[in-house]
DOVOMI-119693 format. One line per 2 residues: number of its first residue (from 1); their letters; for each residue x, y negated, z of N, C-alpha, C, CB. Coordinates in nm, 3 decimals. Glycine has a CB too. Layout:
BEGIN
NUM	a	X Y Z X Y Z X Y Z X Y Z ~ ...
//
This chain:
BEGIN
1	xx	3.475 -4.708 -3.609 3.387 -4.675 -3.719 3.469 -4.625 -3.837 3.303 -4.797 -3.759 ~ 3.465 -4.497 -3.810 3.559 -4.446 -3.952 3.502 -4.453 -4.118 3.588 -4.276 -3.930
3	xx	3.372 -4.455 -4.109 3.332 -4.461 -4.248 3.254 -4.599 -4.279 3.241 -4.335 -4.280 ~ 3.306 -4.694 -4.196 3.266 -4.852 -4.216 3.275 -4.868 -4.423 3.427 -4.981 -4.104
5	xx	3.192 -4.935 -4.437 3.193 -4.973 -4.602 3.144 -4.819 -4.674 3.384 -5.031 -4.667 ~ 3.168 -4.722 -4.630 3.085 -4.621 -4.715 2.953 -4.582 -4.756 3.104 -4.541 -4.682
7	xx	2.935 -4.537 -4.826 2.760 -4.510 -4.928 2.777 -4.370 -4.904 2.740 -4.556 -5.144 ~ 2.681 -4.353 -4.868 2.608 -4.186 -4.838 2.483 -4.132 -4.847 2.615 -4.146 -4.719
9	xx	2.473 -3.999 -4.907 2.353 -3.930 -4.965 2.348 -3.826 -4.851 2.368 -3.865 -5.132 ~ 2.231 -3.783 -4.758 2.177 -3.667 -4.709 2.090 -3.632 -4.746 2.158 -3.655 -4.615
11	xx	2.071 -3.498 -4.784 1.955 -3.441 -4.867 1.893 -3.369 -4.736 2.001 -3.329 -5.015 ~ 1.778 -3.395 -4.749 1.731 -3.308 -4.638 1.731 -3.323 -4.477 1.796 -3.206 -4.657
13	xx	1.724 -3.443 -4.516 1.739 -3.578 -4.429 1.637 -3.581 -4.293 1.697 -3.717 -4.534 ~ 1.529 -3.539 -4.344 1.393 -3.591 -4.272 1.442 -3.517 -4.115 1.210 -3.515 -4.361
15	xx	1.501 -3.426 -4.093 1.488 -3.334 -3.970 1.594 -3.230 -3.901 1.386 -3.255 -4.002 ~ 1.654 -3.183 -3.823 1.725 -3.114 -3.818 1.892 -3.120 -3.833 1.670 -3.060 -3.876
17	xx	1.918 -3.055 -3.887 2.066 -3.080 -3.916 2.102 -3.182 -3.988 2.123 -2.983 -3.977 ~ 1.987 -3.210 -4.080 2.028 -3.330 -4.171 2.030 -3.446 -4.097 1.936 -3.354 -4.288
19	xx	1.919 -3.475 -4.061 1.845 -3.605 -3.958 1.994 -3.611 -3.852 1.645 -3.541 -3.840 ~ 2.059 -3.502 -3.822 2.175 -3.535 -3.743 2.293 -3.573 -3.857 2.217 -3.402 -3.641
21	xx	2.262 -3.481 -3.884 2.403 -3.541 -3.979 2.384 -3.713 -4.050 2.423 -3.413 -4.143 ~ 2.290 -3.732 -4.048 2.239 -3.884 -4.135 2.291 -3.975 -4.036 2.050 -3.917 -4.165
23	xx	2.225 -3.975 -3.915 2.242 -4.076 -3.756 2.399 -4.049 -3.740 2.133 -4.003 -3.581 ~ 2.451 -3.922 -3.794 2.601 -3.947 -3.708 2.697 -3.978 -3.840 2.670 -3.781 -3.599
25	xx	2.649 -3.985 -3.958 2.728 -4.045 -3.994 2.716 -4.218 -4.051 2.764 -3.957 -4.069 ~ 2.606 -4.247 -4.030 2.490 -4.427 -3.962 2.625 -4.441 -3.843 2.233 -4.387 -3.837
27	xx	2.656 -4.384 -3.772 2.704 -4.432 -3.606 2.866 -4.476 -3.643 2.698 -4.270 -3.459 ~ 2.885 -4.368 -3.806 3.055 -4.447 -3.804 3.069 -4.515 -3.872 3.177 -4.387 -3.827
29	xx	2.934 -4.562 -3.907 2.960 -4.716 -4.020 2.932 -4.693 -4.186 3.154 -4.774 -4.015 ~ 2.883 -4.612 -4.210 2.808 -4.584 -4.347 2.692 -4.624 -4.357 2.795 -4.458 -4.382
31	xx	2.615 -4.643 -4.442 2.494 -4.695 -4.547 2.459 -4.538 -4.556 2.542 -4.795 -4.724 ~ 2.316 -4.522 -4.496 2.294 -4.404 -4.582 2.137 -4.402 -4.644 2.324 -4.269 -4.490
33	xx	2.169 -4.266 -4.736 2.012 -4.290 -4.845 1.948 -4.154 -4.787 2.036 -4.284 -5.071 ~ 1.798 -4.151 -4.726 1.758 -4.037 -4.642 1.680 -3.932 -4.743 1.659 -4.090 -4.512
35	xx	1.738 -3.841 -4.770 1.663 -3.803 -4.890 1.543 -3.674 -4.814 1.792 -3.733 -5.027 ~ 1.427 -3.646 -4.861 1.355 -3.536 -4.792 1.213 -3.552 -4.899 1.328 -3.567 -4.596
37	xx	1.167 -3.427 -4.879 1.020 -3.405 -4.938 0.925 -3.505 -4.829 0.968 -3.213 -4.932 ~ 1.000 -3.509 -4.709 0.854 -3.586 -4.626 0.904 -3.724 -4.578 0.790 -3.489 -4.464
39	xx	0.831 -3.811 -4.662 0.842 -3.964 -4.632 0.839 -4.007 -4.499 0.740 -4.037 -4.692 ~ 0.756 -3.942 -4.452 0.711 -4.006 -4.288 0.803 -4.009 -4.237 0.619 -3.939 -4.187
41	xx	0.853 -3.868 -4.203 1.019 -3.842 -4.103 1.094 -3.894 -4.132 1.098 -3.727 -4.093 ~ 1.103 -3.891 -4.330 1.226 -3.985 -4.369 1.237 -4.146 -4.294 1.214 -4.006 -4.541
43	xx	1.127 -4.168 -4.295 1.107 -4.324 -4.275 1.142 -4.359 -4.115 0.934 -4.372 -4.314 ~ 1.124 -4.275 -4.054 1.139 -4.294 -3.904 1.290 -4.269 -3.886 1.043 -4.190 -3.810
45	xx	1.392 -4.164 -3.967 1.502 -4.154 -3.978 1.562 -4.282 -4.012 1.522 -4.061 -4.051 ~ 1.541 -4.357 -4.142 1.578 -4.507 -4.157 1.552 -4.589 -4.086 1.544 -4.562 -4.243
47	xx	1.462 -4.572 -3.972 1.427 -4.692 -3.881 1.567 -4.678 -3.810 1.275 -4.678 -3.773 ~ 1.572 -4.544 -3.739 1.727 -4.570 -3.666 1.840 -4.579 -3.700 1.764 -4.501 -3.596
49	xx	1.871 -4.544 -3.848 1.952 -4.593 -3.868 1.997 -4.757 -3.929 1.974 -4.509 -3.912 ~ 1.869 -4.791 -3.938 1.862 -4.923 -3.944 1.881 -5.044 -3.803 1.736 -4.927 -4.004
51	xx	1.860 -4.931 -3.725 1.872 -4.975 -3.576 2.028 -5.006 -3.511 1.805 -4.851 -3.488 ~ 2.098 -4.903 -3.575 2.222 -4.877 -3.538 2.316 -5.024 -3.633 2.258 -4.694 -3.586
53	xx	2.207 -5.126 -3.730 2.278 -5.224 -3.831 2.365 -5.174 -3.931 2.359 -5.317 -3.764 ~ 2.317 -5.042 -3.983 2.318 -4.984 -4.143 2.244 -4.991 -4.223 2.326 -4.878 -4.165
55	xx	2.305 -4.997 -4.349 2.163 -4.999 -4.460 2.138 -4.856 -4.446 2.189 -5.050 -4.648 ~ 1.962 -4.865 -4.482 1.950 -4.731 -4.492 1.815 -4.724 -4.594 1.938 -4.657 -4.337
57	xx	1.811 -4.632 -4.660 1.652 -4.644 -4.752 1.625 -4.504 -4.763 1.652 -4.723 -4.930 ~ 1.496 -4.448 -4.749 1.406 -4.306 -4.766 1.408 -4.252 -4.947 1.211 -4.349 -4.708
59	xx	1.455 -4.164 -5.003 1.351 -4.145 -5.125 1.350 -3.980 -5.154 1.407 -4.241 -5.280 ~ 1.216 -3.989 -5.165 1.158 -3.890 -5.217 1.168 -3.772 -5.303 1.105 -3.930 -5.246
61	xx	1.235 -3.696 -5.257 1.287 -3.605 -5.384 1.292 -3.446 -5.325 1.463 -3.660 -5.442 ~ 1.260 -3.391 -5.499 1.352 -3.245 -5.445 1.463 -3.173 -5.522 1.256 -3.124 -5.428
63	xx	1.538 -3.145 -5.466 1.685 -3.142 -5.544 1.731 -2.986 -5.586 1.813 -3.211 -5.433 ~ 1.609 -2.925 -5.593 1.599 -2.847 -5.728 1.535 -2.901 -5.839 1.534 -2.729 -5.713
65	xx	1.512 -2.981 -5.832 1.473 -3.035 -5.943 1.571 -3.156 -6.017 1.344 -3.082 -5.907 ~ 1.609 -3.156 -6.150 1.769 -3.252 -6.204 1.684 -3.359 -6.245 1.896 -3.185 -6.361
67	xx	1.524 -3.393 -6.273 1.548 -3.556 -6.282 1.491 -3.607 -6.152 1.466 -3.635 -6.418 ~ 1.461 -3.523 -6.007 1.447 -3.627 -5.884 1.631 -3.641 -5.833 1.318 -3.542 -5.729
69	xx	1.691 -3.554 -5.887 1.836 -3.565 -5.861 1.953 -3.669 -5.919 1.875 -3.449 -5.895 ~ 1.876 -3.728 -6.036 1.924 -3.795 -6.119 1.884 -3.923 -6.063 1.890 -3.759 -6.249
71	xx	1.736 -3.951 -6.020 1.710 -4.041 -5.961 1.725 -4.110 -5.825 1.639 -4.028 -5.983 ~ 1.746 -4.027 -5.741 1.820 -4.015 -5.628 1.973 -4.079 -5.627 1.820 -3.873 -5.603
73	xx	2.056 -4.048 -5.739 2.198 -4.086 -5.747 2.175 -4.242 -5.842 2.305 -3.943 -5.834 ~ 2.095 -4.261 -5.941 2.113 -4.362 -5.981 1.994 -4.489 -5.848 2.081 -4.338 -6.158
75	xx	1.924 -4.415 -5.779 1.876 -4.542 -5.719 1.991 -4.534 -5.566 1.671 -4.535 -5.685 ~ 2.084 -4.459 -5.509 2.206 -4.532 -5.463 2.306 -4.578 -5.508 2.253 -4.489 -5.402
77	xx	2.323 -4.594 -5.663 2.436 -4.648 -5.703 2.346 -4.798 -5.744 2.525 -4.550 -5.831 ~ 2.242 -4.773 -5.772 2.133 -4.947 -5.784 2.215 -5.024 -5.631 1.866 -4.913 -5.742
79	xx	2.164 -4.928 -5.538 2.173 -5.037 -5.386 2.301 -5.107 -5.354 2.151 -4.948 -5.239 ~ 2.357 -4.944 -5.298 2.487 -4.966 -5.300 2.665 -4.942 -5.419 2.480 -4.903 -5.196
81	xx	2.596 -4.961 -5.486 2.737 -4.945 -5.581 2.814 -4.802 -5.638 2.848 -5.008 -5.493 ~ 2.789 -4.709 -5.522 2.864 -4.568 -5.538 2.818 -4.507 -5.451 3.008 -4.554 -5.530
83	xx	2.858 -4.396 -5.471 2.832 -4.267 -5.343 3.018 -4.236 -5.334 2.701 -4.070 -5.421 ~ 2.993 -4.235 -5.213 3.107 -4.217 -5.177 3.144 -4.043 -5.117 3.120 -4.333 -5.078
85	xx	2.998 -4.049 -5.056 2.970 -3.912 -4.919 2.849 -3.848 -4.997 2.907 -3.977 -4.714 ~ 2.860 -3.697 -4.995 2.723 -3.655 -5.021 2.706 -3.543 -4.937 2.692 -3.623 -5.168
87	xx	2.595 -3.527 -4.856 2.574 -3.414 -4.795 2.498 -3.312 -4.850 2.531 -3.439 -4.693 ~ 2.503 -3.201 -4.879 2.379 -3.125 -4.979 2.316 -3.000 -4.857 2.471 -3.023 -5.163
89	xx	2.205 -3.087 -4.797 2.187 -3.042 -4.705 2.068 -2.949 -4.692 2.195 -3.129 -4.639 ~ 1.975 -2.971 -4.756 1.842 -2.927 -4.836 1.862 -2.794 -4.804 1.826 -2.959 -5.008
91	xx	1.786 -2.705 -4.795 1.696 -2.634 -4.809 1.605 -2.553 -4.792 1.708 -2.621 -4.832 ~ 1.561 -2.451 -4.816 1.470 -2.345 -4.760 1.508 -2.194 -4.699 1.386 -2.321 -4.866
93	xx	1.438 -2.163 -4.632 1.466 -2.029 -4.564 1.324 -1.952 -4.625 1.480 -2.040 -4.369 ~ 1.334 -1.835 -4.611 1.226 -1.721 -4.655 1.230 -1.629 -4.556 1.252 -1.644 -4.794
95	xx	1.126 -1.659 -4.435 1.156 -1.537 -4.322 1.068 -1.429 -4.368 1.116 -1.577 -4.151 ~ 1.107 -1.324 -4.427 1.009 -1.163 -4.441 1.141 -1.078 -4.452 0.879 -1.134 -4.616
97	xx	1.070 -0.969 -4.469 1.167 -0.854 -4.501 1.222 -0.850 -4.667 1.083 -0.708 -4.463 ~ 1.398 -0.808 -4.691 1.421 -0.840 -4.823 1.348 -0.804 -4.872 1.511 -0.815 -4.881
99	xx	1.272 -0.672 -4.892 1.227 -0.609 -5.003 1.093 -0.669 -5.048 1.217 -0.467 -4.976 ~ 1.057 -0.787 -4.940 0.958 -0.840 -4.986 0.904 -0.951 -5.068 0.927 -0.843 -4.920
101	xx	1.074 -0.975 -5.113 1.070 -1.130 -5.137 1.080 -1.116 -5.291 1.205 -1.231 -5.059 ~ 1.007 -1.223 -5.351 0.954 -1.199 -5.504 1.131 -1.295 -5.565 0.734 -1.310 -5.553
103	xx	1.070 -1.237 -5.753 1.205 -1.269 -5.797 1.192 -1.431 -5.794 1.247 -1.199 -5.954 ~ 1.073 -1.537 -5.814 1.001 -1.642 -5.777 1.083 -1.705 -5.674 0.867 -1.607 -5.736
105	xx	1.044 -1.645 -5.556 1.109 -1.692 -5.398 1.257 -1.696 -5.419 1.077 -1.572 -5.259 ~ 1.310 -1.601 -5.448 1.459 -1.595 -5.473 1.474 -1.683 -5.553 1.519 -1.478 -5.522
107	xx	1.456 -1.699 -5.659 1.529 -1.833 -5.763 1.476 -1.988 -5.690 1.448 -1.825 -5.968 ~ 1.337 -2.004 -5.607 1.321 -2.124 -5.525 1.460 -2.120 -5.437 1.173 -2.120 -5.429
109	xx	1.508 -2.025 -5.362 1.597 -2.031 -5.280 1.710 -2.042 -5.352 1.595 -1.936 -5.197 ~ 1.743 -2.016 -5.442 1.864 -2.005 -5.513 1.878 -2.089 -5.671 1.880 -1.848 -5.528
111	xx	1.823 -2.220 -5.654 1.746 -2.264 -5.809 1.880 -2.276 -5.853 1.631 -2.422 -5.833 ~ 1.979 -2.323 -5.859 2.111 -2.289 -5.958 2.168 -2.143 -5.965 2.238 -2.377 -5.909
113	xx	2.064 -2.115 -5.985 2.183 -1.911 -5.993 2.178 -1.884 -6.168 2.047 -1.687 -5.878 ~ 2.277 -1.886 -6.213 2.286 -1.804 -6.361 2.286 -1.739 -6.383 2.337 -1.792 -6.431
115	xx	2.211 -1.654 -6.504 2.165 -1.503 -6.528 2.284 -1.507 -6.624 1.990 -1.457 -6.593 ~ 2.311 -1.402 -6.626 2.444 -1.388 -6.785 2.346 -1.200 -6.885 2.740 -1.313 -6.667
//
């Protein structure tokens, strides 16, 4: 168990790459916090990794947004003490053609981009 005693954040948790990345890093001995827009999946994600005898807890967030992000980091430093690991795993795809995609869609896809 290489990451025995570690605290860890996956964003984007509920499914997919995340949901893997969450379970495989649950399998080397981390605590992890399942982060996703959808509770349900999240919650079924913490079941196994609760299965595997990790802490694990669901919360709700979206991480374009800085106070579900804020809350997210201060309710794993409540549980477990620190973040040690963070995965920033989150996000969205926009399947159309470029020219179709509004300036809207683009900044959802890209919510930290700076205009100068």
């Amino acid at each position: 168990m290489k990451l025995l005693g570690k605290a860890a954040i996956v964003t984007g948790a509920s499914r997919g790459i995340g949901k893997g990345l969450a379970l495989a890093i649950a399998k080397e001995g981390a605590d992890v916090v399942v982060n996703s827009l959808d509770t349900v999946e999240a919650d079924e994600v913490v079941d196994q990794i609760r299965s595997m005898g990790r802490e694990s807890f669901a919360l709700r967030g979206d991480v374009s947004c800085a106070s579900d992000v804020e809350a997210l980091i201060a309710a794993t430093v409540k549980k477990f003490g620190r973040i040690d690991i963070l995965v920033n795993n989150a996000g969205i795809s926009v399947f159309k053609p470029f020219f179709e995609v509004t300036e809207q869609v683009w900044d959802r896809t890209l919510p930290n981009r700076r205009t100068t």
